[in-house]
C-alpha positions in Angstrom: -30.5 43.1 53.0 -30.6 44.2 49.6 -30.9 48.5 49.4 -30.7 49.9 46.4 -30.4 48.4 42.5 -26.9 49.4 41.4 -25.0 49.3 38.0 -21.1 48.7 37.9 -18.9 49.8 34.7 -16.0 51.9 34.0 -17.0 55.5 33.2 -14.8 57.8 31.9 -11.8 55.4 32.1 -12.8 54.8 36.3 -14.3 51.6 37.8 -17.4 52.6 39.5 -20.3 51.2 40.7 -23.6 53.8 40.9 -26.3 53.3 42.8 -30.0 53.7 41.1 -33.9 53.5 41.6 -34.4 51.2 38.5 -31.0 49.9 36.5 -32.6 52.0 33.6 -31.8 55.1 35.1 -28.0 54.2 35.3 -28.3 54.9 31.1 -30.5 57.9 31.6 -27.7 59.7 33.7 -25.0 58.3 31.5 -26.9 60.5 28.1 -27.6 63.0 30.3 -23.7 63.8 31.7 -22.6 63.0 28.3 -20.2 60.6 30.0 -17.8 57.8 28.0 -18.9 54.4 29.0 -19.0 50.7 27.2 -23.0 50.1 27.1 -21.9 46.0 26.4 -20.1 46.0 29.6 -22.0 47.4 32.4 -23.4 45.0 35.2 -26.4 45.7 36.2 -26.6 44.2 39.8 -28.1 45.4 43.8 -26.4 46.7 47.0 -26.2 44.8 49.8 -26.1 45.9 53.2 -24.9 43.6 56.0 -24.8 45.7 59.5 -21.2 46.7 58.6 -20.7 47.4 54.5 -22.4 48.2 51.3 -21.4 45.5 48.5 -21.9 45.1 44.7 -23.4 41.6 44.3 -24.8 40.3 41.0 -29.1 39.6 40.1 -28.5 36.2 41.0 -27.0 36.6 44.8 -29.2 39.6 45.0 -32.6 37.4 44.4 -31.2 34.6 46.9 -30.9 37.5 50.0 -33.8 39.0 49.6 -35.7 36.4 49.7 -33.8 35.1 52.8 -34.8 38.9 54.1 -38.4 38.2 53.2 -38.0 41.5 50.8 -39.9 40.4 47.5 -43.3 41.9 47.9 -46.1 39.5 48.0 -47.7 40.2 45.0 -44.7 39.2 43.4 -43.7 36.1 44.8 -45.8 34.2 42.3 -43.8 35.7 39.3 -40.3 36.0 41.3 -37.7 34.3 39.7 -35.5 33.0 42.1 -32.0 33.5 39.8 -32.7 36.7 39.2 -33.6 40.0 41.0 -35.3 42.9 39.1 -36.1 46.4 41.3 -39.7 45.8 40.0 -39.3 43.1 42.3 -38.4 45.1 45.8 -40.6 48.2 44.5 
């Protein structure tokens, strides 16, 4: 089950991966904290839950398990892209 939208990149020379309402806020926080990153190379991506861990997976994966976890809300599914998961599509 996806749970959050997440963006991975190394931030002041440390591999992390942050957790974020909408992948546009990961840049927001980054201006905000004055922190060192490579804007090129962050992965924007979701968090997957599955009873036992958290896990970074990319837009693609992410859009293939939510659908299986019937998470795409309905007024969406007409415009979902299947190879691609946006927030905008989970809320």
């Amino acid at each position: 089950m996806i749970i959050s939208a997440a963006c991975r990149a190394i931030v002041n020379g440390e591999e992390n991966i942050f957790k974020v309402h909408r992948h546009g806020d990961f840049f927001l926080w980054m201006k905000q904290l004055h922190c060192n990153y490579d804007k090129s190379k962050v992965e924007s991506g979701f968090i997957d839950w599955d009873m036992h861990k958290e896990r970074f997976v990319s837009r693609a994966e992410a859009a293939k398990i939510a659908a299986e976890c019937n998470q795409i809300l309905s007024q969406m599914k007409k415009e979902f892209n299947p190879n691609c998961l946006y927030s905008e599509d989970l809320y």
